[in-house]
Structure formats: structure tokens, C-alpha cells
RODO-2510 file (C-alpha; in nm, 4 decimals, decimal comma):
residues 196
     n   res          X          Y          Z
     1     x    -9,0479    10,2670    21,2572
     2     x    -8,9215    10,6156    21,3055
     3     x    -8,9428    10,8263    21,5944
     4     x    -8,9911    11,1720    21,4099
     5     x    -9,2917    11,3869    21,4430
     6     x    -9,4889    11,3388    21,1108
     7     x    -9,7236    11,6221    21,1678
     8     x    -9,4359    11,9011    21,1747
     9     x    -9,3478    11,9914    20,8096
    10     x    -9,0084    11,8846    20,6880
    11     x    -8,9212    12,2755    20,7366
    12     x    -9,0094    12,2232    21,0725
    13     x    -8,8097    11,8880    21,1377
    14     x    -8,4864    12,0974    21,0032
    15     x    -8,5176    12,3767    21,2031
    16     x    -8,5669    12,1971    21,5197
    17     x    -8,2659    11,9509    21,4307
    18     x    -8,0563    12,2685    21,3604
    19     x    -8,1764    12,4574    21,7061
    20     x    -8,1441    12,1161    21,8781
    21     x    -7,7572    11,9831    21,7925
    22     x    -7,6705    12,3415    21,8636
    23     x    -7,3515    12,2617    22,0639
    24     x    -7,3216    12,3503    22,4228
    25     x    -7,0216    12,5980    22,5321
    26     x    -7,0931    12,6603    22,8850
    27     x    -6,9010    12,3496    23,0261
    28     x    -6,5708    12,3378    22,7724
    29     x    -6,6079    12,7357    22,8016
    30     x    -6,5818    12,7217    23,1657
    31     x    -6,2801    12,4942    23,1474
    32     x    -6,0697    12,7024    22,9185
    33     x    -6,1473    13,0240    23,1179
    34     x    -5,9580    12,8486    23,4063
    35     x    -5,6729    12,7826    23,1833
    36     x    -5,6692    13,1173    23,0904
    37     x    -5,6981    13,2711    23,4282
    38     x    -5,3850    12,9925    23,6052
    39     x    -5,2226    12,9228    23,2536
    40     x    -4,8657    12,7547    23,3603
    41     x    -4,9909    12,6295    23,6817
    42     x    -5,0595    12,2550    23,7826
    43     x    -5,3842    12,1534    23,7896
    44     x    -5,5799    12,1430    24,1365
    45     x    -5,8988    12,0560    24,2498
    46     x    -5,9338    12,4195    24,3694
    47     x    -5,9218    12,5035    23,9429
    48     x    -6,2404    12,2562    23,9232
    49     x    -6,4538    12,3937    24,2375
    50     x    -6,4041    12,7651    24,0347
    51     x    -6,5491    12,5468    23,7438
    52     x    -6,8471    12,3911    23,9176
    53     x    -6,8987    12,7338    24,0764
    54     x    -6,8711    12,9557    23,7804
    55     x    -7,0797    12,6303    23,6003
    56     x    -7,3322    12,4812    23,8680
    57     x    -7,5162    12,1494    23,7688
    58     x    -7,2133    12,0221    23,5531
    59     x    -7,0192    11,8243    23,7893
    60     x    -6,6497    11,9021    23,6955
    61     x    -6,3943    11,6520    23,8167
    62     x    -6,0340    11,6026    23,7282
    63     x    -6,0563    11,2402    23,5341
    64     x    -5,6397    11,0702    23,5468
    65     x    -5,6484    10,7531    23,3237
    66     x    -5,4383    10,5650    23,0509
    67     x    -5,1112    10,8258    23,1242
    68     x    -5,3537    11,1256    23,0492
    69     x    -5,4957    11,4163    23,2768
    70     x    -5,8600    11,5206    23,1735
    71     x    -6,1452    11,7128    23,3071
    72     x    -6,4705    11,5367    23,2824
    73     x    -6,8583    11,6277    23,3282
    74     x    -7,1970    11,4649    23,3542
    75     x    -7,1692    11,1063    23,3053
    76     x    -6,9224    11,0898    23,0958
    77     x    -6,6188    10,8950    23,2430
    78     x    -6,8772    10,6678    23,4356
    79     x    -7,0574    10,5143    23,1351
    80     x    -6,7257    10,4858    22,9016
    81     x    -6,7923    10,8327    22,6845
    82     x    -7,0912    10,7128    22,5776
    83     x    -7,3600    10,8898    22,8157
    84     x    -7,4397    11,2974    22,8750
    85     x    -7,1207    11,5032    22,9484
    86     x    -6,8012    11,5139    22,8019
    87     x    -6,4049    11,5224    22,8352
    88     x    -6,1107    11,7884    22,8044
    89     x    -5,7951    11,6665    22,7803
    90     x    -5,5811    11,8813    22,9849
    91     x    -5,2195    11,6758    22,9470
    92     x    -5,0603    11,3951    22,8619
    93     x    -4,9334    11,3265    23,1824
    94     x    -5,1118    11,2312    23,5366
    95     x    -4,8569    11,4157    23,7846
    96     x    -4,8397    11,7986    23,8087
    97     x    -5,0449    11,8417    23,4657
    98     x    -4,9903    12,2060    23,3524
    99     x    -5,2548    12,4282    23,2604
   100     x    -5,2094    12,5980    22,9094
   101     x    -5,4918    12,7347    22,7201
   102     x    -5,2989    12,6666    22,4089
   103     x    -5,2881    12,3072    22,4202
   104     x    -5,5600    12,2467    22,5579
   105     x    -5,8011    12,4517    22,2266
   106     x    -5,5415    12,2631    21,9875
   107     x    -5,5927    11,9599    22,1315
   108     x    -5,9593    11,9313    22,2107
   109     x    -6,0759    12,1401    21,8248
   110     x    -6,3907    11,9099    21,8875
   111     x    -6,5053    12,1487    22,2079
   112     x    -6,3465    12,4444    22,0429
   113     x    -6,3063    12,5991    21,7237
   114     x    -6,4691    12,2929    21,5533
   115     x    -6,7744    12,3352    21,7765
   116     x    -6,7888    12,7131    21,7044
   117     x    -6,7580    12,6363    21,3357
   118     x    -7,0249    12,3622    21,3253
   119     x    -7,3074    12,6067    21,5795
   120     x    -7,1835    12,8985    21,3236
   121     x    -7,2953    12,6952    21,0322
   122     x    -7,6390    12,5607    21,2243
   123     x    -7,7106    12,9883    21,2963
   124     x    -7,6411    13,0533    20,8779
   125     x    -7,8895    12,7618    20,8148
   126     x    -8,1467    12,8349    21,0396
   127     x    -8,1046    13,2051    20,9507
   128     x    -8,1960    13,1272    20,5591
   129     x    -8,5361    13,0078    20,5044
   130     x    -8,4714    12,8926    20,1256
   131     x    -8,2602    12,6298    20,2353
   132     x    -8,4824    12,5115    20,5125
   133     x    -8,7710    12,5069    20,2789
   134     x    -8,5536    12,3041    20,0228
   135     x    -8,4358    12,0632    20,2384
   136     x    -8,7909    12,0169    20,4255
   137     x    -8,9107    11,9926    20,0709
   138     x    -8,6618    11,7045    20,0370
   139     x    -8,7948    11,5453    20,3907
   140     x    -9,1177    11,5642    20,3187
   141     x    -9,0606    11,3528    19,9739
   142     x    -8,8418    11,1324    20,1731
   143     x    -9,0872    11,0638    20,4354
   144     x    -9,3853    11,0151    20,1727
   145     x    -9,1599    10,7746    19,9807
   146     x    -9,0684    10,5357    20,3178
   147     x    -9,4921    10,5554    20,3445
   148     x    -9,5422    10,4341    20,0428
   149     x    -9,2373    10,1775    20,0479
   150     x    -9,4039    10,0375    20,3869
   151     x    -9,7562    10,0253    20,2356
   152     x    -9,6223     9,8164    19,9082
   153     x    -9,3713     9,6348    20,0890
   154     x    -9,6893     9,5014    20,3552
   155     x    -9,8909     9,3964    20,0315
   156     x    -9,5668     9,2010    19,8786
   157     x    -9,5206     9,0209    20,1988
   158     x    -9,8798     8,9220    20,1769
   159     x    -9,9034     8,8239    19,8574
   160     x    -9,5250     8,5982    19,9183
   161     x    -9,6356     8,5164    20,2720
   162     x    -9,6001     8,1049    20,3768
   163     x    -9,9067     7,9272    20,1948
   164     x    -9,9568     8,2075    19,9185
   165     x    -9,8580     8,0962    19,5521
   166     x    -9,5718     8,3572    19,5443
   167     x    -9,4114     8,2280    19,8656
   168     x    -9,1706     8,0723    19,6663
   169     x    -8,9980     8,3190    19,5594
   170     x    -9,0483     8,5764    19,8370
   171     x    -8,6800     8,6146    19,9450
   172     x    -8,5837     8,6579    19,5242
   173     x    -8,8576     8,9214    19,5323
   174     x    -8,6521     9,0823    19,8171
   175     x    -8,3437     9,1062    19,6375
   176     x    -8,5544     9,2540    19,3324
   177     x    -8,6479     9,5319    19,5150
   178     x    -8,3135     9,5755    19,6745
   179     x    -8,3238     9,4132    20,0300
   180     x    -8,1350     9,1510    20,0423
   181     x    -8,1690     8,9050    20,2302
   182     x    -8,1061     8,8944    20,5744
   183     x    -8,3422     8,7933    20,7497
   184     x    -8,2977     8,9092    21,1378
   185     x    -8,4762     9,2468    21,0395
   186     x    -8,7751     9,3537    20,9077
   187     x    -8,6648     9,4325    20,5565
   188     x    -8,8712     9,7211    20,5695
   189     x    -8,6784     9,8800    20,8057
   190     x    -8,3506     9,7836    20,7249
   191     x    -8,4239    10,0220    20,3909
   192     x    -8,5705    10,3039    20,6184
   193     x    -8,3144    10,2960    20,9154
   194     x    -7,9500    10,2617    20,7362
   195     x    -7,7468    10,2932    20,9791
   196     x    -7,9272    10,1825    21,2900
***
């Protein structure tokens, strides 16, 4: 089952999806600016205090792993890049890694340009209200079509459920209606959640 809010209007569910993926700057921001201000020097720790000061709350640390030099935040480099935070790569190198504001946008377009590019495009979007009404339109018919698929997919499993006449033939009656047949999901929501 899905976790979106199905009283909000599909115009609604955009416009909060496009205010909340807004990328954050503050803590790749505050990173470059340091670059900028000691660009040629190595990289201290005193480089990553002026981070955490000029960026309380973030947690800046210099991260050295795998032959490269990175600065990391939240909980990034403890859960494996896979929790809150993120990484800068600063060099490829772990002694006396050199500060260069250069290298470090061209190789981290992700928490740079990219970013600014993607949040420019989420500002145009939620700046046009045609195109958030056309794609709400378009959630809103997607949403009332998974309702209905979950409401006639209940009554075919009752009608091909163990002991009913039709149970022969309930997994053929999958395929039909394009499931498959795999069976360690709820076919229902293997339709409705692709991808998860």
C-alpha cells in the first residue's frame, strides 16, 4: 500500500514533491567556500572547524579511504552512503590533499552545477501552475486507477481463492491481467509499487 496522502489533490502531491527534493546547498556550499578562500593549500582540520562553524549542526569531517581524500557530513561515511549527509571528494590522494575549487565543482557536478540545474528546474515547475495541474490531473487518474485495480483484483482473488470453482486457474488469471506469477508478493502490489 502506498504511503502518500490521498486527501491532498494530485496538484498538491506535486508541489510538495517539488518543494520537498529541493536540494540542499548549505553543506557542499560551505565546503567550496573553503576551497575558494585556501585554494592551493593542503587540507587541515582547521579548513573543516571554519566549515562546522560557518555550517553548525552538519558535522564536517575530513573522510581518507580507498586512496581518496573527502569531506563528509551527517551520517554519511558511517552507514556506507546510504543514510542523511553526503560526500565531497576533495582529491585523489590521502597525504597533503590540495584544495582547488576547480576540481573539486568538476568533480563533484552532483553537489554543484547539477544540483543547481535540477532545484532551477523544481523553482520553473513549481512556478507554473498549468503543469502542476496537468500532472496532478495525471496523479489523480493514476491513483483512482491503482483503487480500482485493488478493488477488482480483491474480488478476482475471491472468486480464484483455494476451494472456489475458479481456483484452478487463478495463477493463469494472473498472467491475463499482467502479473505474472511470482508469488512472494502480493500481486497487487507488485503492479502498484514497480520498483520497490
Amino acid at each position: 500500500m502506498s504511503d502518500t496522502n490521498t486527501t491532498e489533490t494530485g496538484a498538491d502531491t506535486i508541489r510538495r514533491l517539488l518543494r520537498d527534493t529541493m536540494e540542499p546547498t548549505i553543506p557542499p556550499d560551505a565546503i567550496l567556500a573553503q576551497a575558494m578562500m585556501h585554494k592551493g593549500k593542503p587540507l587541515t582540520k582547521r579548513h573543516v572547524d571554519a566549515m562546522n562553524a560557518s555550517a553548525p549542526g552538519y558535522g564536517f569531517r575530513i573522510d581518507k579511504i580507498a586512496g581518496m581524500t573527502s569531506i563528509v557530513w551527517g551520517d554519511w561515511a558511517r552507514s556506507n552512503g546510504t543514510g542523511p549527509g553526503g560526500s565531497v571528494l576533495i582529491a585523489y590522494q590521502i597525504a597533503g590533499a590540495i584544495l582547488d575549487p576547480v576540481w573539486v565543482r568538476e568533480h563533484n557536478a552532483a553537489y554543484y552545477d547539477a544540483r543547481d540545474t535540477r532545484n532551477n528546474q523544481r523553482r520553473a515547475l513549481l512556478a507554473d501552475d498549468d503543469e502542476a495541474m496537468h500532472l496532478g490531473r495525471l496523479v489523480d487518474s493514476a491513483r483512482e486507477a491503482a483503487q480500482a485495480f485493488r478493488v477488482a483484483y480483491s474480488l478476482i482473488k475471491q472468486a480464484t481463492e483455494y476451494g472456489q470453482p475458479m481456483s484452478v486457474i487463478s495463477y493463469d488469471v494472473e498472467r491475463a491481467i499482467g502479473l505474472g506469477t511470482k508469488h512472494d508478493a502480493d500481486p497487487a502490489d507488485r503492479c502498484l509499487n514497480l520498483g520497490s
